[in-house]
N, C-alpha and C positions, 0 to 999 in steps of 0.2 A: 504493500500500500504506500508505502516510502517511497518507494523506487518510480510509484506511478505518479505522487504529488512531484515528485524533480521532474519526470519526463515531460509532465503537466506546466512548472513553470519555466521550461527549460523554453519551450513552446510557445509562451506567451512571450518570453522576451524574443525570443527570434523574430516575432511579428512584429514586435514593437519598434524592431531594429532591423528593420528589413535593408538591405543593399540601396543607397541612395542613386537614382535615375543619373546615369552619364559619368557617373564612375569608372575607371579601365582598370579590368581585372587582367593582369599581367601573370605570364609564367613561362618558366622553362624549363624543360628537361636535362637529365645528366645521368652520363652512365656513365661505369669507369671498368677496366678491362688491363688484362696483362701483358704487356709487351715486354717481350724478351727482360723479363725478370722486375721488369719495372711497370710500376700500376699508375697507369693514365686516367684522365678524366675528360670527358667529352660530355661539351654543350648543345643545344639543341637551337634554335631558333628562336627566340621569343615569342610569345601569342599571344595578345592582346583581344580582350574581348569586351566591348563597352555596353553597359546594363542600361536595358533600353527601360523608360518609365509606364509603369502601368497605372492609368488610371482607375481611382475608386473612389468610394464616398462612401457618406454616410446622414441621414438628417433625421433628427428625433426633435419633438416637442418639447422644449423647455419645462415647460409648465405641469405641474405635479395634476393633472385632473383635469376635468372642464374648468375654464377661467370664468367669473361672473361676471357679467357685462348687462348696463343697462343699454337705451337707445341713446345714441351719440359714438364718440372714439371710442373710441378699445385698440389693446395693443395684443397680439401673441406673438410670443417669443418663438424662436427656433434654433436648435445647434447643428449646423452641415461639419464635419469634419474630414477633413482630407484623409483617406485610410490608402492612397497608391505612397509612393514612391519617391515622388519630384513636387516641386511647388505647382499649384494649378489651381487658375480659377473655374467658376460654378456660375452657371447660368442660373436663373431661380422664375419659377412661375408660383403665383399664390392661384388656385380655384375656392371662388365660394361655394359652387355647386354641388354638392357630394349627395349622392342618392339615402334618405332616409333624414336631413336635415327638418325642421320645422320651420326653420327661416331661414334665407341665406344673409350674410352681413355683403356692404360691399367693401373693395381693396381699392382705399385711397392710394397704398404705397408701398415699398420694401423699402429698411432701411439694416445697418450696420448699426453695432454697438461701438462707436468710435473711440468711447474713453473706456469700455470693457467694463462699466459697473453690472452692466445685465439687467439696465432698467434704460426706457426710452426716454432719451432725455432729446423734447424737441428744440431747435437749432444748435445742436453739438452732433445728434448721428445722423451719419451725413444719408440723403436719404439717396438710392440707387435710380439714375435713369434707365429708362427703358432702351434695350433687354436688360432687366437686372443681371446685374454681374459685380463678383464680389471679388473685390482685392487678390490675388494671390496668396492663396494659405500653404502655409510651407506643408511637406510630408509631418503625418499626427499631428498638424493642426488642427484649433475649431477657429470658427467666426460664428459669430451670435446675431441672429437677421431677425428683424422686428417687423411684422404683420402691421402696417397700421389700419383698423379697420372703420366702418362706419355701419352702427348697429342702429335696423330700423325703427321705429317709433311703434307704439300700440300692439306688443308684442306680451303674452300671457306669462306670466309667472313660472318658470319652469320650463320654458321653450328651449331646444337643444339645435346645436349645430355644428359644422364641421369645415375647418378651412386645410385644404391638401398645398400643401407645399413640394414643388416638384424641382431638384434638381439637376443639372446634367454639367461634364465635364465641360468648358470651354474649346478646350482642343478635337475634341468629336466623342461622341458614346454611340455604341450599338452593339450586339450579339458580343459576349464573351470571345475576347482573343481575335478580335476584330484589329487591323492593325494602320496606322496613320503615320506612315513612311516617312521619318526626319521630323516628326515633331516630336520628337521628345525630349527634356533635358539633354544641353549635353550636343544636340545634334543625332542622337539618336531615335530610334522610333518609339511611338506610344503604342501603349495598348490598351484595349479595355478589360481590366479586370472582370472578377465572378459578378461584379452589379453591373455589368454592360455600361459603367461610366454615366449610369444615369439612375436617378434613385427619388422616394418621394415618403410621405409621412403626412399624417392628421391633424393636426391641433382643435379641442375641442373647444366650443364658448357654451353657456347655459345662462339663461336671461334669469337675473333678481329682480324683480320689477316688485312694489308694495301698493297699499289704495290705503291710504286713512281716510276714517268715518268717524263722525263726531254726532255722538247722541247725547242731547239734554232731555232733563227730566225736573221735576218740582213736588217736591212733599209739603203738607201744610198741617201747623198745629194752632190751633187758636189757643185762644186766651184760659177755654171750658173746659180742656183737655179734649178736643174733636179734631175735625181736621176743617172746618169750615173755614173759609177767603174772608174772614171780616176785619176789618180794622182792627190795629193790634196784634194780629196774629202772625206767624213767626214761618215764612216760607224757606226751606233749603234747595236751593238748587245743585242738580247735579250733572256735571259732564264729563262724559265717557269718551276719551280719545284711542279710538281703535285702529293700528296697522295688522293690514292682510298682506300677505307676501313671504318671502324670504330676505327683502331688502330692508335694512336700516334704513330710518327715517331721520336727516339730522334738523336740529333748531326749531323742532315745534313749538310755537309759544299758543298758550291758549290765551284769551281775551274774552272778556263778556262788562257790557253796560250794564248800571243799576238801573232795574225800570224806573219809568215814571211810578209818583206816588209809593214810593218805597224808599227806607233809610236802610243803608250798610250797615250788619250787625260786627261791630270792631271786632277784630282777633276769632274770625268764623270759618276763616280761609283756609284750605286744606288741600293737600296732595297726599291722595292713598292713603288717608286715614291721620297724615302728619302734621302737625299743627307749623304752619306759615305765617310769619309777620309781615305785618299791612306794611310795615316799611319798606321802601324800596333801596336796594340795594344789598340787604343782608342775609338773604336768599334767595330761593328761586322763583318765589312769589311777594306780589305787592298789592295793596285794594286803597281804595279812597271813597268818597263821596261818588265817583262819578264810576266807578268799575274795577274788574277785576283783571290782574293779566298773570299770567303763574308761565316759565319755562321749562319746558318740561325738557330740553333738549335732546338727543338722541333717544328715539324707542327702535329695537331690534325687530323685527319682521314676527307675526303673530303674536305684538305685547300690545298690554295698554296701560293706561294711566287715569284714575278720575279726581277732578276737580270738584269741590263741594263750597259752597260759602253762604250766606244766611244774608237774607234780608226782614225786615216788618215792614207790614201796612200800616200805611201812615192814618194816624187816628184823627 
């Protein structure tokens, strides 16, 4: 079992150290032999043989899972890796089409990770004209290419989709062991490796989209212990701030006037049961004479928040 994990990584580094494209592998022969009591040595001719470049690649999804994306930009990452021989660039097509999508996005752009953080930073990566083509990536290079997309509007909560990223050798790709005569590093020929010099992969997107709903409501307790609307009597009002979705909601601030013919009952204000000061500024809620405003700031996709504060009928 020893002997298979060394053959195993004996293996892995060979690959990883493969014979660089345009290299001259030189050699000669020698034999030596006896002449009348004295042993000679005899050369051969030199033979030089220069390692022609094979094309490969490679290109996988960045991105751990479907990315979430609402309607607007969206970015998916992508890694092409140079897996031949010699330095070579890569042609790059994005399709939004993929059979089995629920939407397609569209492809504003390909771009390059210029400063290598692995986040799209716009005006630093540089973005690729058309034919997309990426810099020359040395042999076991990557280059990190950025999907910019545009995600449609009025799309359902959970809607799935799929952008194919298709790469191919710049110098030509086709059938395994396909050969392009003098273009290889070096002056030598290319070839196309076991991926035919052309290669492709999925990146998935999934729509977070939320709906907040806002239900109020009103209980009343009179003066009698009843619930009757008379003068005097002591109404609470209630609102229910509801997100549906999977999407964060950020900066909701709720708001509500004091009706007509009714005073603000001081210190009534509530979030979730929490007692909030009419002051403003020293938490997330404030009331006065003329209304109430409470921030509830971010709620996560399927939460809510209720707001509760008391006014009386003015006698």
């Amino acid at each position: 079992m020893f002997a298979v994990a060394l053959a195993s990584c004996a293996a892995t580094q060979l690959a990883a150290q493969a014979t660089p494209a345009g290299v001259i592998i030189e050699s000669t022969a020698e034999a030596t032999y006896e002449d009348a009591g004295t042993t000679r040595t005899l050369s051969s001719n030199p033979v030089q043989v220069r390692v022609d470049e094979v094309l490969s690649l490679a290109v996988a999804a960045s991105n751990a899972g479907p990315v979430s994306v609402r309607s607007g930009p969206a970015v998916l990452s992508f890694l092409v890796t140079n897996t031949g021989n010699g330095p070579e660039q890569f042609i790059l097509d994005a399709v939004p089409s993929v059979a089995g999508n629920s939407f397609d996005a569209s492809i504003a752009d390909l771009a390059i990770d210029t400063n290598g953080n692995d986040i799209y930073d716009a005006g630093i990566d540089a973005i690729l004209p058309a034919p997309a083509t990426t810099p020359s990536i040395a042999a076991d290079g990557s280059q990190t290419i950025f999907a910019l997309l545009d995600i449609p509007s009025g799309l359902a909560d959970g809607a799935t989709s799929q952008i194919t990223l298709n790469a191919r050798a710049a110098t030509g790709n086709g059938a395994p062991g396909t050969v392009f005569p003098g273009a290889g590093e070096g002056g030598g020929d290319a070839i196309a490796g076991v991926t035919g010099a052309s290669t492709s992969t999925n990146g998935q997107l999934i729509v977070s989209a939320s709906t907040v709903t806002l239900v109020k409501w009103a209980s009343v307790e009179d003066p009698f212990g009843g619930t009757a609307a008379v003068p005097g009597a002591t109404v609470t009002y209630s609102i229910q701030t509801l997100v549906t979705g999977s999407a964060d909601v950020n900066g909701l601030i709720v708001t509500d006037e004091i009706p007509a013919r009714t005073t603000y009952r001081p210190n009534s204000l509530r979030r979730d049961g929490t007692v909030l000061t009419d002051a403003a500024g020293d938490d997330a809620g404030e009331a006065s004479a003329a209304g109430i405003r409470v921030n509830l700031g971010t709620l996560t996709g399927g939460s809510s928040s209720m707001v509760t504060f008391a006014v009386s009928i003015n006698e």
